[in-house]
Backbone bond lengths (Angstrom), bond angles and torsions (degrees), N, CA, C in turn:
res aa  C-N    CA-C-N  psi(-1)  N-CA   C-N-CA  omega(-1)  CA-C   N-CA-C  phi
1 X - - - 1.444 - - 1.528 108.17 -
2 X 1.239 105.68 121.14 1.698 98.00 -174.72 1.714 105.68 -104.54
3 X 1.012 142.10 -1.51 1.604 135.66 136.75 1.359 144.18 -80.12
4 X 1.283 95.19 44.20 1.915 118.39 -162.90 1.426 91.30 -75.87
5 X 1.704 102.62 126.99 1.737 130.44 175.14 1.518 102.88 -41.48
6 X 0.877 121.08 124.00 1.741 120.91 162.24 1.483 110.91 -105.23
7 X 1.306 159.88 55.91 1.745 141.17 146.25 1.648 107.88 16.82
8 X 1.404 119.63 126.21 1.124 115.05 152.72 1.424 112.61 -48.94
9 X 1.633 148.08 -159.16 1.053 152.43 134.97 1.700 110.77 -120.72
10 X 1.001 113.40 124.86 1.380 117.87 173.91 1.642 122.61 -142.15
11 X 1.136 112.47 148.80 1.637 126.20 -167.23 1.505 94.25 -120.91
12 X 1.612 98.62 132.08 1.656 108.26 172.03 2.262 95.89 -127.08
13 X 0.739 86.10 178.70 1.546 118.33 -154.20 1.970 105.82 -120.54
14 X 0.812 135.54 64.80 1.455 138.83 150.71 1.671 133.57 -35.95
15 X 1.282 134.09 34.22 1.243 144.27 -131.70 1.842 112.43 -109.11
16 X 1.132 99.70 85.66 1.541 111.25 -174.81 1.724 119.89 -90.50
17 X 1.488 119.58 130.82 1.317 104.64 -163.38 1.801 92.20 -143.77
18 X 1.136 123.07 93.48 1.591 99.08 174.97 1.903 103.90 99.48
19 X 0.967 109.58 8.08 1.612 96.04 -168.43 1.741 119.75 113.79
20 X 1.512 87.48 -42.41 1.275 112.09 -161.06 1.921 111.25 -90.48
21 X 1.175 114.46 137.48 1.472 119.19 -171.22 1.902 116.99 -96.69
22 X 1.417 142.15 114.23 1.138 120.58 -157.23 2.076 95.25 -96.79
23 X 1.487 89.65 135.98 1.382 89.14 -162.37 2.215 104.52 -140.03
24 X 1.204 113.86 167.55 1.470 106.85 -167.44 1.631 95.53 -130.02
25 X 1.689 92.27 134.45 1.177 114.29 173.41 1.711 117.69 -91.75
26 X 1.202 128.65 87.85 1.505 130.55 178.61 1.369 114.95 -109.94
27 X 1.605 92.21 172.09 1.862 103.77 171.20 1.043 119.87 -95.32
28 X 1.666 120.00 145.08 0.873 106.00 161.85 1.831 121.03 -150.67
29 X 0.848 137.28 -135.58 1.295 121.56 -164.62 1.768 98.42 -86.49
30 X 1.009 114.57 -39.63 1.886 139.94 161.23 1.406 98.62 -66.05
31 X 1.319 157.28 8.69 1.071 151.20 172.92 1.247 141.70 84.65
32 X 1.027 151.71 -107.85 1.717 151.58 143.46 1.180 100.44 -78.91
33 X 1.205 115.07 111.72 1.928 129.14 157.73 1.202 105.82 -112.26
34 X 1.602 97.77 149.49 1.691 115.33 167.03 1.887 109.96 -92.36
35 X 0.980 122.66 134.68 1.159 140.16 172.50 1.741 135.62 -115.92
36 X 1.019 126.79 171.79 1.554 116.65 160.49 1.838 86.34 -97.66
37 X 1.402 75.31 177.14 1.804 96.00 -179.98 1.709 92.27 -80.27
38 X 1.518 113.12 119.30 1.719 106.96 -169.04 1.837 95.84 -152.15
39 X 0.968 97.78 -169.82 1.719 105.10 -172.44 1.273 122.06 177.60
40 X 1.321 112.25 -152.80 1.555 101.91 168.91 1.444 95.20 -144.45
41 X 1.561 115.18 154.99 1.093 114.11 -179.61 1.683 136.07 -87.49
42 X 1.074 116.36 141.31 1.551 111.13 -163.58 1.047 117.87 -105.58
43 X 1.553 129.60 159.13 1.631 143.45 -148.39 1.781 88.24 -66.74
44 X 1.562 125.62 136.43 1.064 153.31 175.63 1.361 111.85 63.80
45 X 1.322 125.28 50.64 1.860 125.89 -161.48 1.669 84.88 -137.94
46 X 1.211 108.64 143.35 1.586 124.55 168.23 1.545 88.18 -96.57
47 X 1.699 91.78 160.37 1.676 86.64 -168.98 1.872 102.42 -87.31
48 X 1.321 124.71 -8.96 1.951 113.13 156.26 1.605 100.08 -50.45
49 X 1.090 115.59 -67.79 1.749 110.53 -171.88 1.496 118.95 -47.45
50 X 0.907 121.57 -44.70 1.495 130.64 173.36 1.315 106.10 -66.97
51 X 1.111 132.05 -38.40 1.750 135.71 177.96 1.818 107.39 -58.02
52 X 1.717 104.67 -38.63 1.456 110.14 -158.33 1.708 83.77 -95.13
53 X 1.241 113.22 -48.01 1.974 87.21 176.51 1.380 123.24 -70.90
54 X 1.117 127.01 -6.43 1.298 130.26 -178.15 1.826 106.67 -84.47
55 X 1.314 110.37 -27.17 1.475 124.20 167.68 1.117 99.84 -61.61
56 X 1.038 127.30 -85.66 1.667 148.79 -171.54 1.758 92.77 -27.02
57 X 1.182 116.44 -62.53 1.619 121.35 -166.86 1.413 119.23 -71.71
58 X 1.517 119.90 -11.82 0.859 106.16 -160.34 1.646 103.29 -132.25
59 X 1.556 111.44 -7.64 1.395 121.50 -171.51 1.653 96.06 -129.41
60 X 0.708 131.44 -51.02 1.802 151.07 -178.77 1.050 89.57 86.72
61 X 1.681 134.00 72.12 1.428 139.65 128.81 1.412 117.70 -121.43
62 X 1.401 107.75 142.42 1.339 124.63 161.52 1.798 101.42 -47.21
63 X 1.623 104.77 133.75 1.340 112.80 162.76 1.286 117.21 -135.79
64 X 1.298 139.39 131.18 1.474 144.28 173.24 1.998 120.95 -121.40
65 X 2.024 85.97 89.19 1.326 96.51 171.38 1.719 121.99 -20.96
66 X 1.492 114.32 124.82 1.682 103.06 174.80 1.197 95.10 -132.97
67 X 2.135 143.58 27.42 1.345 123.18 -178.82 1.553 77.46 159.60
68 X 1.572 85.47 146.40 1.384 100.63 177.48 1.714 105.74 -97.33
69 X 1.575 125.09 126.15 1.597 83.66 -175.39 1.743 104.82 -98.06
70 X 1.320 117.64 3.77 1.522 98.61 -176.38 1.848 98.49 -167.44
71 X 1.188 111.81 -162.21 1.606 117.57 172.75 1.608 87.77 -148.24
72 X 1.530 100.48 138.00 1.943 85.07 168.68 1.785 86.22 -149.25
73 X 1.624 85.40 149.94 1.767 107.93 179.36 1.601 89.32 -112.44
74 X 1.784 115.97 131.55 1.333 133.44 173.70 1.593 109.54 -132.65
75 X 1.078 129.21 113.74 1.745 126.59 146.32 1.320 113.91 -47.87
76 X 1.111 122.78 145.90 1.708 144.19 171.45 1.017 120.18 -133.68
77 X 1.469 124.90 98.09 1.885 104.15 168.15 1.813 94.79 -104.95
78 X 1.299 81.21 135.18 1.661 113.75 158.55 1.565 114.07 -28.74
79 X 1.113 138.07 128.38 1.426 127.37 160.14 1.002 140.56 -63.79
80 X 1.571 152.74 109.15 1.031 131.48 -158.32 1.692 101.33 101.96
81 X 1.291 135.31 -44.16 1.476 138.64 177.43 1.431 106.89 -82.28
82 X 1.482 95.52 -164.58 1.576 110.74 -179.14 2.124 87.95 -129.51
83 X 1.427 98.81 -10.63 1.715 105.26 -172.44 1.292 122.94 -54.70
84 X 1.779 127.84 102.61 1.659 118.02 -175.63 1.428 89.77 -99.30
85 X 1.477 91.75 161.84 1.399 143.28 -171.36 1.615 116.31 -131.10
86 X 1.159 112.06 99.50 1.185 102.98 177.56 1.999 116.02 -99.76
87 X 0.828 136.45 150.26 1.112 165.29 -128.50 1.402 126.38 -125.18
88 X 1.096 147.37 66.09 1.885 128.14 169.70 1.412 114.05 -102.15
89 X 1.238 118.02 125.73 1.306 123.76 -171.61 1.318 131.19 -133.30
90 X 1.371 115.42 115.91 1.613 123.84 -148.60 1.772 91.54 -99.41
91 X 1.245 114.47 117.11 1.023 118.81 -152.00 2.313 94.96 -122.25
92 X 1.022 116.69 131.79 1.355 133.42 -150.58 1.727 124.96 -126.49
93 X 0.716 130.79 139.00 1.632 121.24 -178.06 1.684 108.38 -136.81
94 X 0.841 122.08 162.41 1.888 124.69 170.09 1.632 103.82 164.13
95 X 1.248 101.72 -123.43 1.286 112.52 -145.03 1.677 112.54 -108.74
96 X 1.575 137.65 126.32 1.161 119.81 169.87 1.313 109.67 -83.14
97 X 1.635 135.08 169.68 1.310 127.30 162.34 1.295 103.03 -136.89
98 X 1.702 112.58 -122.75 1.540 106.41 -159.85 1.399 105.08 -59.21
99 X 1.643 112.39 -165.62 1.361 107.17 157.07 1.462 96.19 -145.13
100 X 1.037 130.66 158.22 1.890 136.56 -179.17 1.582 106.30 -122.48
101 X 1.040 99.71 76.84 1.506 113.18 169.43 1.851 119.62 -30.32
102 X 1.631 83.50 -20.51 2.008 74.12 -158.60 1.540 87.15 -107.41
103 X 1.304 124.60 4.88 1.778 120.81 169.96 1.485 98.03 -74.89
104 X 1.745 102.09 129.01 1.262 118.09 158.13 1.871 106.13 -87.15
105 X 1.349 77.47 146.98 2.134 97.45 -163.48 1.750 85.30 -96.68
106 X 1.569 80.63 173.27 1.772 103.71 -151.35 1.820 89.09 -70.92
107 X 1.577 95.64 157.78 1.543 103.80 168.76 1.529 118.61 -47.18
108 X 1.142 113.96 142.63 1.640 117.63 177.64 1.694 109.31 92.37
109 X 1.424 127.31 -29.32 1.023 125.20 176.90 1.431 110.66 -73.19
110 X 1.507 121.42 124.92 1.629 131.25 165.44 1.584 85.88 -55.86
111 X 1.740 101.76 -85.60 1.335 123.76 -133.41 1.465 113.95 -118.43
112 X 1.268 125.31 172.57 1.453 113.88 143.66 1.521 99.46 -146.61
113 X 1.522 105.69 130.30 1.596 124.29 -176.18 1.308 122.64 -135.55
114 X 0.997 114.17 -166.89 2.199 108.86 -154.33 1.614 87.35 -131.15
115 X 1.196 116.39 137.82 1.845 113.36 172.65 1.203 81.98 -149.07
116 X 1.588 99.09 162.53 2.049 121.69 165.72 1.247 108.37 -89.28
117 X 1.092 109.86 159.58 1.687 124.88 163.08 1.179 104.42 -23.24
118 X 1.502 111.71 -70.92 1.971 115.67 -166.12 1.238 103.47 -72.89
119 X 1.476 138.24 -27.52 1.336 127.10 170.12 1.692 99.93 -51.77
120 X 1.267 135.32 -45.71 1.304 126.66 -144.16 1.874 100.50 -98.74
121 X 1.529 99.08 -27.09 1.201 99.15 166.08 1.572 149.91 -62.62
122 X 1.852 75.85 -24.10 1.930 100.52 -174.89 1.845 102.18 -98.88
123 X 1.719 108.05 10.85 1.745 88.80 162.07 1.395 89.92 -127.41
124 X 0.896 165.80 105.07 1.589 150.74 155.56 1.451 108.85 -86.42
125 X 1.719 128.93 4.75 1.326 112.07 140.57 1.236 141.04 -85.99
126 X 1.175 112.73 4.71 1.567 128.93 171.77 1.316 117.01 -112.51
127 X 1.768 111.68 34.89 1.254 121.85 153.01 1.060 123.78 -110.09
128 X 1.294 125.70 132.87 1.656 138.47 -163.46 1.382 102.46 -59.31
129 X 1.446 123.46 -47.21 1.359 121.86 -178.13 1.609 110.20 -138.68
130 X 0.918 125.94 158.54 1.831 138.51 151.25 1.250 108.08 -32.36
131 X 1.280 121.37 -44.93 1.367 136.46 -161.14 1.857 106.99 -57.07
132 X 1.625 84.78 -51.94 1.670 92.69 161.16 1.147 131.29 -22.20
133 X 1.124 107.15 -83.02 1.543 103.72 179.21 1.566 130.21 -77.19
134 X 1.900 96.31 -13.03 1.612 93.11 -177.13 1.712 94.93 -81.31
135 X 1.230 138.56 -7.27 1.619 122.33 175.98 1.901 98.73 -79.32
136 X 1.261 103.06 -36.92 1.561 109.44 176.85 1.959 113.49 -35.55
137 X 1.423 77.26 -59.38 1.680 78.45 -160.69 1.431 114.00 -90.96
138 X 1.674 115.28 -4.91 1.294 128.94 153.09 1.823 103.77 -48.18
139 X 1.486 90.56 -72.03 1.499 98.73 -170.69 1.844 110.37 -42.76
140 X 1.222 117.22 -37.46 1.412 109.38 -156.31 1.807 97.31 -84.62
141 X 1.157 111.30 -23.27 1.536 108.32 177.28 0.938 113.65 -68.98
142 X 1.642 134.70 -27.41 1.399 135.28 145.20 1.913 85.57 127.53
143 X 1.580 111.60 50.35 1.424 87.77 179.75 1.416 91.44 -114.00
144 X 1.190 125.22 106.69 1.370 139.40 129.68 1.771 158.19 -95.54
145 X 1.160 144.22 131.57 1.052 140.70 -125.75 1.700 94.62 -136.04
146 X 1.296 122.37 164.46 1.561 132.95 -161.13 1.781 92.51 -96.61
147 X 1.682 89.34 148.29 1.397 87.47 179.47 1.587 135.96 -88.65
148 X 1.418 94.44 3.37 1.331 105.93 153.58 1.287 135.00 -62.06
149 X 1.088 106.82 -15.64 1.484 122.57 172.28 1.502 122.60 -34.85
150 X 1.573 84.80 -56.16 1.495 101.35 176.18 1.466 104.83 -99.08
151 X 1.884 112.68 121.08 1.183 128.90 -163.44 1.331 108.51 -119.05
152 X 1.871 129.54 96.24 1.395 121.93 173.69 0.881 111.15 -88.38
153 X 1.409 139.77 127.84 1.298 152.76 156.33 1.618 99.34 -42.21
154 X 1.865 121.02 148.25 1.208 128.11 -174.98 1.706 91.68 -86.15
155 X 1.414 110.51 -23.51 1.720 72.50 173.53 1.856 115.94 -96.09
156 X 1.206 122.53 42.47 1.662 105.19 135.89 1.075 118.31 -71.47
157 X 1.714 115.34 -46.38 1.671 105.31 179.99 1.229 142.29 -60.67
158 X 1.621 96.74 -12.22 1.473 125.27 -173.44 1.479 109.70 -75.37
159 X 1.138 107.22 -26.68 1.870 122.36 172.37 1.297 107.12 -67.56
160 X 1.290 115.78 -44.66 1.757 119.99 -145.93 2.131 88.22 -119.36
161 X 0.646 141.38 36.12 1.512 130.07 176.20 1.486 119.58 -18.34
């Protein structure tokens, strides 16, 4: 079959500190969306590694995966197109650490800021995806899973050095 479905792969970031959820304000073709700190994953990266640089780039904090909290499959069409995008997204929670104030965050990112549950609940149009809030309320029910779960073989890295 030579038009075999490909899923993007992407890692989002679940990061609770105080009540409060650390989350990224970007552009996008729909305008200012709220997001988790998320990305896509790159040639020789397990998707924990890609979760913790995608933190780093997009919030300027240290993050250290401790639980996977979910896997989620999403459709996307483009605005303005008829173009889908489909979506799988290994979605993660643990630990914040430092932060480097003087790192400039990845293109497209305004901001990165802290909201509650009901803050995030009372806009759900200024969320980039569904996904948003369904890792949200995954996370708060307490469903999390071991991080072994997710198992990269050493040869992806072996491709990408």
């Amino acid at each position: 079959m030579s038009n075999r479905w490909k899923p993007n792969v992407t890692v989002a970031a679940i990061i609770e500190q105080g009540g409060h959820f650390l989350l990224v304000e970007e552009h996008t073709r729909d305008g200012l969306k709220l997001n988790n700190p998320a990305g896509h994953l790159d040639p020789g990266e397990s998707p924990q590694a890609a979760c913790v640089r995608e933190v780093l780039e997009e919030t300027a904090h240290d993050f250290t995966p401790t639980a996977l909290v979910g896997v989620y499959l999403n459709r996307f069409t483009k605005t303005g197109t008829e173009h889908n995008l489909t979506y799988m997204r290994f979605a993660f929670t643990g630990s914040v650490g430092a932060y480097y104030a003087e790192r400039a965050l990845d293109t497209g990112i305004v901001r990165a800021l802290w909201m509650t549950a009901d803050e995030l609940r009372a806009c759900p149009e200024r969320h980039r995806s569904p996904l948003l809030l369904r890792g949200l309320e995954d996370y708060l029910v307490g469903q999390r899973f071991a991080l072994s779960l997710v198992h990269t073989d050493p040869s992806v890295q072996r491709l990408h050095p």
